[in-house]
N, C-alpha and C positions, 0 to 999 in steps of 0.2 A: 698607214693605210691597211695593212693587211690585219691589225686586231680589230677597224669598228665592225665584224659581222659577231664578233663573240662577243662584243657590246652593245649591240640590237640584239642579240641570242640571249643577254642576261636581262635587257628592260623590258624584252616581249616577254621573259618569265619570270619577273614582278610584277607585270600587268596582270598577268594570268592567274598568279597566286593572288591579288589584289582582290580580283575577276570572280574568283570561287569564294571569297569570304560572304558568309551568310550575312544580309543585314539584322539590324540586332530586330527583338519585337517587342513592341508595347503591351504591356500586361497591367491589367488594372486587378489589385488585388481587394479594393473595398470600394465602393459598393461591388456588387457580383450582379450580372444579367438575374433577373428574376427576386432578385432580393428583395423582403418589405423593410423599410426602410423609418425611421421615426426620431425626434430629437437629435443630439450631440451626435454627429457623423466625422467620422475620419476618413475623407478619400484617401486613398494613396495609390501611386504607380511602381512601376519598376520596367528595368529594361533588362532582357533576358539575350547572351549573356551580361552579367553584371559587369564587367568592364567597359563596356558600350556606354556607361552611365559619366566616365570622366567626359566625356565630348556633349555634354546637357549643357546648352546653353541658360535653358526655363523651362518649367513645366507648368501650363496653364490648365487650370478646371474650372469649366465654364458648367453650372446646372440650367436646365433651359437656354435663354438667352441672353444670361447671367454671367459674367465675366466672377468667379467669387475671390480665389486667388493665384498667382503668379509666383511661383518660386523658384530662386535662380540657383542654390545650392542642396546637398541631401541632409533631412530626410524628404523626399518629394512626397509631401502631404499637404493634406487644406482640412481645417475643422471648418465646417457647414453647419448650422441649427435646421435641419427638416421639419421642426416645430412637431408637435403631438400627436397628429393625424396620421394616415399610413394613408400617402396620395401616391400617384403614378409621378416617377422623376426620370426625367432624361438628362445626364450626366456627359460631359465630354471632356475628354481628357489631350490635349497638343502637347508634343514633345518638341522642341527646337533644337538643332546642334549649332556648336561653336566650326566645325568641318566642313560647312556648305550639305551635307548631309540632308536629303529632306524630311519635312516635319511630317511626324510621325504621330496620326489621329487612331481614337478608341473613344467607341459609343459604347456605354452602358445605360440600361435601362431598367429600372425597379416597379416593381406593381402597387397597387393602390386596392385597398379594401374598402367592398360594400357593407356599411351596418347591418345589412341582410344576411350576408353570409353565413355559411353554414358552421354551427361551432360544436360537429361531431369532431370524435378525437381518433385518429391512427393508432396502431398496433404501438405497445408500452415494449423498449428492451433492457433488460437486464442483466447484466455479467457478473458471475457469478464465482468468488474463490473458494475452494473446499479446503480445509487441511484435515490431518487427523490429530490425534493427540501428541504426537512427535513432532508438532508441526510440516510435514510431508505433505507434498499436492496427491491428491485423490483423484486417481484417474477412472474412467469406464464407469462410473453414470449414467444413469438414464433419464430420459426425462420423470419415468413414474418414482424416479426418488428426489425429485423433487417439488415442493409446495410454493406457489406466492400467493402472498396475500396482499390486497390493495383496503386501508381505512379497516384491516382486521376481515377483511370479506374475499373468502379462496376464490382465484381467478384458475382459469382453464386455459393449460401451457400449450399455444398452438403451432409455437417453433423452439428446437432446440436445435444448437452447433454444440461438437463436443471440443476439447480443450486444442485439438491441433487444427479449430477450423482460424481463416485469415484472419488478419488483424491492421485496420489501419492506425499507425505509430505517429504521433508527434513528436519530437525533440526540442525544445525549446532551452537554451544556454546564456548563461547571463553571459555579458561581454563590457559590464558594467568597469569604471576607473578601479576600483578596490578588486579586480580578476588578476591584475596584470601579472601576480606572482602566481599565482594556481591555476591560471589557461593551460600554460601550455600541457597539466598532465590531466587537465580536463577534458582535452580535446583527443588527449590517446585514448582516455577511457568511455569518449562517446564516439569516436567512431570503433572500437570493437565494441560496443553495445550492438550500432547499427550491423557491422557487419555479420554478426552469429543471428540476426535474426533471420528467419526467410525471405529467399529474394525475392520471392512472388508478394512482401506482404509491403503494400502502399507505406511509407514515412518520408513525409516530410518536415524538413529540418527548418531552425527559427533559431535568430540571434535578438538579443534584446538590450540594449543600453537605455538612451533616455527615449529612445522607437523600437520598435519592432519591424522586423524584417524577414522574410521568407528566404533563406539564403538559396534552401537546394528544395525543389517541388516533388511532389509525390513520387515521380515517375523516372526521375533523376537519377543517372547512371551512378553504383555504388561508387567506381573510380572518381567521379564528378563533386560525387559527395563529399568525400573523404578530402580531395581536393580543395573545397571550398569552406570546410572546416579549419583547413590548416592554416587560411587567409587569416581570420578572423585575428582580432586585435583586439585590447581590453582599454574599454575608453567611456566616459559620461557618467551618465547616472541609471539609474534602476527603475524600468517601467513593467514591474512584477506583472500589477496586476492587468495589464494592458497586453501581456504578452501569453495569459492564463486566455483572456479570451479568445484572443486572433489564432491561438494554439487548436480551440473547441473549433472552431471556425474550417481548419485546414482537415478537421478528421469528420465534420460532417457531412459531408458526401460517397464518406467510405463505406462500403457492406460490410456486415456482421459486425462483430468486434471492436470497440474503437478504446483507444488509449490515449494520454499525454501523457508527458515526464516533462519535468521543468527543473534544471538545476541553478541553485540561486545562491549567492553567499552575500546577500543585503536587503536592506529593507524598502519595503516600495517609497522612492520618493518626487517618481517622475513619470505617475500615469494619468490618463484624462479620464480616467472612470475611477469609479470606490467600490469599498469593499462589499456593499449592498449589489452592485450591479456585477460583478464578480459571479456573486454568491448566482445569483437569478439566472444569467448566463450556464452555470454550473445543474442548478436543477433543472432545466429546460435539454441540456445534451445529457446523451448517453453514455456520453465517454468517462472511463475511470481516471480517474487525476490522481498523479504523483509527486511530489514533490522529492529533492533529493537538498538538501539546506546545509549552509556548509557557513563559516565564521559568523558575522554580525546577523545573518536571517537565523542561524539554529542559535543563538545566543539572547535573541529580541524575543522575548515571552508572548508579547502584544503579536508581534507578528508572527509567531509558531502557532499561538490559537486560531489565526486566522484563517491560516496556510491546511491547519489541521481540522478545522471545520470542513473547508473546501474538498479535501481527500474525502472527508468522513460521507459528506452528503453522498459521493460520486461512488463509493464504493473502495477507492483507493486510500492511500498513505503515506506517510513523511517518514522519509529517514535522514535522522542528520549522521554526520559524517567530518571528523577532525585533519582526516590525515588521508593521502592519494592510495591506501591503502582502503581506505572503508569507502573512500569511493570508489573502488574499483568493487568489491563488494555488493554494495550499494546497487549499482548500476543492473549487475549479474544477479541479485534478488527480483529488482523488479522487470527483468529478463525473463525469467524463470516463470515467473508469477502471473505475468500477461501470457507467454506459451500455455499454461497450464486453466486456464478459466472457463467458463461453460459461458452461452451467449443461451437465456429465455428469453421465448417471446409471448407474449398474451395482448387479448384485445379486450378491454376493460368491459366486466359485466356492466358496470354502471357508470354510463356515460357523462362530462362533468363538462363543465364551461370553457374555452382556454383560459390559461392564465389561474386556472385552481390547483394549489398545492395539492398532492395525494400523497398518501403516507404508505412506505413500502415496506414488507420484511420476507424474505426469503429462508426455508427452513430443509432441511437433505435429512434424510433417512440415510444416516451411517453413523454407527454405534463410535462415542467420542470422536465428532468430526465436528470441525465449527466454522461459518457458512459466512463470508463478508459480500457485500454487496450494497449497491445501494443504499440509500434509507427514506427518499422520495423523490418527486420528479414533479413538472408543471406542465401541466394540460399542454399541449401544443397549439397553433392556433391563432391566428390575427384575433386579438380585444377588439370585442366595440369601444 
């Protein structure tokens, strides 16, 4: 008789601890409220925290009044056809638990373009690497030492950041079957990437096997981060190019600056897009893309051109890497090289369609110094 009040004292504080647990939340990470929307779509969800996700019973996406599909295990995704047009779509997404937990709803909504609209074009940005002849970043710049030209015709630079302004960071990690011996010192050498960056500057992290996944979000505490890297496990196939986009995706609402890094040691063999719509994705963002290619991707020709195109357009670059030592290198180049970049901005003398290629070159006034960047970009823009 005399122990059951210390056993109502331990169940009233399991309840309590029960009591305080946050319920998890539904996060729809494709389509986005506001998004134009058109052809091959990838919904997908996520429950934040991610352990919250073993207790899914289904994940239902219903567009309009449209049941489209029902999936009871991860990845929690549905391919949709939106067909060609850019209509207004109402998206809904139900989560059910196996827990008695209740089901847990998210409205998204995308907008719809009139053929009337307006098809002037926003402010073009540019970032911009200097080195000198020693290969050295060149700092203290101004903007009168620098020149763009748009189609060969000088543009009028109406914003500059100098090299220590913010920087939204993507990290994208292959976690593909062929990882399983090289994670684990991939993983120490991207989270000290993350951590010597600035805390203030937005990155959020992506795993990628035969899906892509947003593991840790923007804003995500660095201890969380670092945490949720060390989860990670090396399993499936390789959705390179599917993980290039979603990457662009996660740094375009970031100010100033914006970057990917993508480390990969295979060849894409498991994405729902090609390498044309890659490519298009890439000249449409502003972000500098990196690649970091390590066994059968730096070894694959076909797929180094490809990888190396994609840098090229964006302004960035591929470093392959044999050993945990060059990627540890590796990582600290392109560390270095995103701290050190100049961010122009200009608003095109001569205004073009969306959807029109324009052709970029960037030029600095400093005696043997040589200037990467960009090489063009696409009107921005709802098509008729």
């Amino acid at each position: 008789m005399m122990t059951w009040p210390v056993a109502a004292g331990v169940v009233l504080t399991g309840l309590a601890l029960v009591a305080q647990t946050p319920p998890p939340k539904l996060e729809v990470t494709s389509p986005l409220d506001g998004e134009y929307v058109s052809g091959i779509l990838k919904m997908e969800a996520r429950l934040v925290p991610l352990a919250a996700e073993r207790d899914i019973s289904s994940v239902t996406f219903q567009v309009e009044d449209k049941i489209v599909c029902t999936v009871v295990k991860r990845p929690w995704t549905c391919m949709w056809n939106a067909g060609p047009a850019i209509r207004k779509h109402q998206f809904r997404i139900a989560v059910d638990f196996t827990n008695g937990q209740p089901r847990l709803v998210k409205v998204v909504r995308t907008l719809g373009v009139d053929t009337g609209q307006s098809t002037g074009v926003s402010a073009v940005q540019v970032t911009a690497t200097v080195k000198d002849g020693g290969g050295r970043f060149v700092s203290g710049l101004r903007p009168a030492d620098f020149k763009v030209f748009e189609a060969e015709a000088p543009q009028i630079i109406t914003g500059f950041a100098a090299e220590k302004a913010e920087v939204t960071v993507a990290l994208a990690l292959d976690t593909s079957g062929s990882m399983s011996q090289a994670l684990p010192a991939v993983k120490v050498q991207a989270k000290e990437f993350l951590r010597l960056l600035p805390a203030t500057w937005p990155t959020p992290v992506l795993a990628f096997d035969n899906s892509v996944f947003v593991i840790s979000p923007a804003g995500a505490p660095s201890e969380e981060r670092a945490r949720t890297i060390d989860l990670l496990k090396a399993w499936g196939g390789t959705a390179l190019y599917n993980a290039v986009i979603r990457a662009l995706r996660e740094v375009e609402a970031g100010e100033g600056r914006k970057a990917i890094v993508v480390f990969t040691d295979g060849d894409d063999r498991n994405s729902t897009v090609d390498i044309n719509e890659v490519r298009s994705a890439v000249e449409a963002s502003d972000a500098v893309v990196y690649f970091v290619a390590s066994g059968e991707a730096a070894r694959n020709r076909p797929m180094m051109r490809a990888v190396e195109e994609l840098a090229e357009i964006s302004g960035g670059r591929v470093l392959r890497v044999q050993s945990d030592e060059d990627t540890q290198k590796a990582f600290t180049e392109i560390r270095e090289e995103i701290r050190n970049q100049y961010l122009l901005t200009y608003v095109p003398v001569r205004l073009a369609a969306p959807g029109t290629r324009r052709p970029l070159s960037v030029k600095v006034s400093c005696d043997g110094c040589r200037v990467r960047a960009r090489k063009w970009y696409v009107v921005s823009g709802p098509r008729e």
